[in-house]
N, C-alpha and C positions, 0 to 999 in steps of 0.2 A: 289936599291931604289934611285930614281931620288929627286934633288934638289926640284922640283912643287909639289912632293905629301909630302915631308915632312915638304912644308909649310904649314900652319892650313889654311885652308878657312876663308874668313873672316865672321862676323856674320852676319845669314843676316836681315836686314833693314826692320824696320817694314815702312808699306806704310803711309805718309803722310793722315791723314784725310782726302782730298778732293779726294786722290784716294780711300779710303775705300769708300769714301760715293759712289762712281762711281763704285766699284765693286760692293757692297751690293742691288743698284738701278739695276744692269744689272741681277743678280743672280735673284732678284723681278720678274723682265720680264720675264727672263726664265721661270720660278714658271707657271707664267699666261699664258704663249705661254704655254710650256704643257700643263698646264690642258684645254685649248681651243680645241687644239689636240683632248685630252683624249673625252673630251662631243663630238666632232666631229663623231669619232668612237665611242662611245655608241649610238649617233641618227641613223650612216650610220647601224649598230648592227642591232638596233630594229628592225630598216625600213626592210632589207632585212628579216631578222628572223619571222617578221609575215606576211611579204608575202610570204615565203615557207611553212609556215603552210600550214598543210593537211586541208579541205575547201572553198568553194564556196563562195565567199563575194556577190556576186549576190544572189544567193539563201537564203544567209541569209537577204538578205534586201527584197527580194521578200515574206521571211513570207509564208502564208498559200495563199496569192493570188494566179489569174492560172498565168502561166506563158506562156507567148507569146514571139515571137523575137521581138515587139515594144516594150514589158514592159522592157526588157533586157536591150533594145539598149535605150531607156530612163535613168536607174536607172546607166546604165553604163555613160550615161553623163554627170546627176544631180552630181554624185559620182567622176567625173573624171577617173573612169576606164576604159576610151576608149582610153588613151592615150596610152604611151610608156613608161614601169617602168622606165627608166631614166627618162622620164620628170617628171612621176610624185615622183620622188625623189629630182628633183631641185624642182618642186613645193614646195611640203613638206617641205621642208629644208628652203624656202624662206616664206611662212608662219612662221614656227617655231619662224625664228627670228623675226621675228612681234609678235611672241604670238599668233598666232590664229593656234589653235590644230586641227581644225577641228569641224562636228558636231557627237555627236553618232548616230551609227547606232539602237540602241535600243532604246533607250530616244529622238533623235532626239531635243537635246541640244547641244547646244555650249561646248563644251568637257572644255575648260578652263573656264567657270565657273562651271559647275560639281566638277573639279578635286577642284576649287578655295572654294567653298560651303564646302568641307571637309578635309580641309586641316590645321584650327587651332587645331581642337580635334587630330590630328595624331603627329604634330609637339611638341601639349603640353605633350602626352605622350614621342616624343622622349625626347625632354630636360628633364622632369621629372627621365627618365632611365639614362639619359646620367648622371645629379646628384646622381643620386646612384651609379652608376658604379665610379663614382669618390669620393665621400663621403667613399665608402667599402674601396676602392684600396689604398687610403692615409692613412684611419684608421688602416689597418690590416697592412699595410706595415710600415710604422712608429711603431706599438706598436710588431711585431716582429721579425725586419732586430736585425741580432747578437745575436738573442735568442734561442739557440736551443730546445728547449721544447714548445716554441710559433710559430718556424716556422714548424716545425714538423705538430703542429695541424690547422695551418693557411694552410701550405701544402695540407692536406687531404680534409679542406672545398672548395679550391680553386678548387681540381680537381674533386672534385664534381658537384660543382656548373658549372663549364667551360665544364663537360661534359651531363648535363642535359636537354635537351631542352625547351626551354620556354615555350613551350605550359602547357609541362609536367607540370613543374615546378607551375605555372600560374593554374593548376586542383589541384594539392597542395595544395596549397596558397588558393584555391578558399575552398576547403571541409573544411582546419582547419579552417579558421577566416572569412570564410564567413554563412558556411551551419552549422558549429561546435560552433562557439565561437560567430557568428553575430554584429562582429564587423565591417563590410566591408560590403558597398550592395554588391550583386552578378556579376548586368550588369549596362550599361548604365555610363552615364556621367554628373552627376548633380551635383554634388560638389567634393570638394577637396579628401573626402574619399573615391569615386569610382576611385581615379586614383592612390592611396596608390598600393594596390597588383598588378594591370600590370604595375605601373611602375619599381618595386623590382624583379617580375618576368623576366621581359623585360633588366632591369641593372644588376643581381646579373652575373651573367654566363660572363657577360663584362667584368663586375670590377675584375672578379678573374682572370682573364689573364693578366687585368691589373695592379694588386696587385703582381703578378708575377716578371713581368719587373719592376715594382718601386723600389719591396725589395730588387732586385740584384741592382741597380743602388743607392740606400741607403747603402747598406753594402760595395760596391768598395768606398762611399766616406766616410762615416766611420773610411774605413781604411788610409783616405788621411794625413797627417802631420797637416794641418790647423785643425783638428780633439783632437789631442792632444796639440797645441795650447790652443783652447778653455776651453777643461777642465782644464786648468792648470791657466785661468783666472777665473777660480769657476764657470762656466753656468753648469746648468744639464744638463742631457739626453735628458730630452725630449725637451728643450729648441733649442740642439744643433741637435737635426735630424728638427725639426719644421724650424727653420730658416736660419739655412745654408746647412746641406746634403742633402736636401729635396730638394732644388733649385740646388744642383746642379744635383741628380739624376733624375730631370723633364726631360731632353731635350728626353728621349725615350719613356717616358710615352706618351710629348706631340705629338713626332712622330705618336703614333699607335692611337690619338685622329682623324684623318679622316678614317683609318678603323672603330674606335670603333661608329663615326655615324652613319658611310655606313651600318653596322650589325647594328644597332640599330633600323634603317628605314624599313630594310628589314625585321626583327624580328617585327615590328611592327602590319602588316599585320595579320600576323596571331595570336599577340596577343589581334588586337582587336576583331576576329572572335570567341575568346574563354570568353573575357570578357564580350563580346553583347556591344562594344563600338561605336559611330559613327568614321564614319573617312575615308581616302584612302582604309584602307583595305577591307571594304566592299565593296567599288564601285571597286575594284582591282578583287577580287569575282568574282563578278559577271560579269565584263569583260570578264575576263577568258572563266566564264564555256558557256557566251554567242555570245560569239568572238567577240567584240564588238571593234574590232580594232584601231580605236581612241583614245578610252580611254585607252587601253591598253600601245600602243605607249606615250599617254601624263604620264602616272607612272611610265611606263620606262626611260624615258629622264629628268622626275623632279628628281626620287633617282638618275641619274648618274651624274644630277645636283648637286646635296647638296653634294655628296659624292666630287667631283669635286671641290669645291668650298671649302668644309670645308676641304682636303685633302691643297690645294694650302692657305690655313690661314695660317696649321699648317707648310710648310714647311717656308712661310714667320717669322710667332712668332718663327721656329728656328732658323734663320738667324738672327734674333731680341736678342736671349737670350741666343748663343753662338756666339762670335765674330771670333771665329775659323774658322767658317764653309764659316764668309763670307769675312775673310783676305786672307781665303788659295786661292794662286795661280794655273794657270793651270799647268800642268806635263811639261810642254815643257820648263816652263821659270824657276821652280825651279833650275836650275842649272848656270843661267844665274849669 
């Protein structure tokens, strides 16, 4: 045993604030250079992915007309399909960032305003689900972190519910309190009550995964010392999960908040084709089954958008509401 390792290292030095603020501001970056990346590859994604699709995009724009080599070598120009798929990949790509999607092939509309025309009915449904799946997850996790006979039963609904599918779930929902009890219209979008059952159907299966990871991150701080603390200053239970373990068990919940949009958006689709709602999902549809490639491509790049975007929030708000994450140094200089 040498003289240098039985001296203790010295503690090490928390960084001066004007370097935190400079770490925290570089980590920010990083955040948004990723996720700029990430939408980068979701557009180059799409773009290649529907043009290997099996189909004729000529043929589909040609419709029931006759087809001749001028009408071809026309609708291939109008279209820009006489070029070079790299070019028109830069194309594409240099539109995008302007916003101009393009026009449909089937509507022969301007594709951004199409997508823009239905695009509050689908977002009011996500945030609608998105408040349930966090309404459920806080409630059930709070009233059964430490309980064994509540988490047991919280257990069973959670894996229920996480393994059900919306649609499923959404035909449920729709036979008891809509065709059973008539408390819910059926379809459509006309007031606050028609978005009650797809938005519960749409968040419940969320919220239980999320109720998952909150009640373990409630029961590890639970068990923290500052825990016994509090009770010994007379706060109750529920006092002492609501305002202190609850914030500190947040930072994984708020982690899994840009997947839990990204499933939320995508789940959306199809639950508004079961509740007869307006929205993306319908003109998503019939996209699809009409190949309508424009539009297809503009639904693909706006969900890797939002998922994008609300992915790089949450990694900012956790940089925000653990200082851990944005003091800790890189691996080379820790020993410095």
């Amino acid at each position: 045993m040498t003289l240098e390792s039985a001296v203790p290292a010295p503690p090490r030095r928390r960084p001066p604030p004007l370097t935190r603020h400079r770490v925290l501001v570089r980590r920010i970056l990083q955040r948004i250079g990723g996720g700029v990346l990430v939408l980068w590859a979701a557009v180059s994604l799409s773009f290649i992915s529907v043009y290997l699709a099996p189909g004729d995009i000529v043929s589909l724009l040609i419709g029931e007309q006759v087809r001749t080599p001028a009408i071809e070598a026309a609708i291939r120009a109008e279209w820009g399909l006489d070029k070079p798929l790299w070019l028109q990949y830069l194309h594409y790509l240099w539109r995008i960032m302007h916003g101009d999607f393009g026009r449909s092939y089937l509507l022969n509309v301007d594709v951004s305003a199409l997508v823009a025309s239905q695009l509050w009915p689908t977002l009011k449904l996500t945030g609608a689900a998105l408040g349930v799946s966090l309404v459920f997850a806080v409630t059930i996790s709070v009233l059964t972190a430490n309980r064994r006979t509540g988490r047991r039963v919280a257990g069973f609904i959670e894996l229920l519910l996480a393994s059900t599918p919306s649609f499923w779930l959404g035909i449920v929902l729709l036979f008891i309190f809509s065709f059973t009890l008539r408390w819910f219209p059926v379809a459509g979008d006309r007031n606050i009550a028609a978005l009650v059952l797809p938005a519960l159907s749409l968040g419940l299966a969320q919220g239980a995964v999320v109720a998952q990871v909150l009640r373990r991150g409630l029961e590890e701080a639970l068990a923290e010392p500052f825990t016994l603390t509090l009770r010994a200053w007379g706060l109750g239970s529920l006092t002492i999960r609501l305002r202190h373990a609850l914030r500190h068990a947040a930072l994984p919940a708020v982690t899994l908040t840009g997947w839990l949009v990204g499933g939320l958006l995508s789940g959306a689709v199809i639950t508004e084709q079961v509740f007869g709602r307006p929205g993306i999902g319908k003109i998503t549809v019939d996209a699809v089954l009409g190949k309508d490639l424009p539009v297809v491509l503009a639904v693909a790049i706006f969900s890797a958008l939002v998922y994008v975007v609300m992915s790089t929030l949450v990694d900012i708000l956790a940089l925000l509401i653990d200082p851990r994450l944005r003091d800790r140094q890189p691996a080379h200089k820790e020993g410095v």
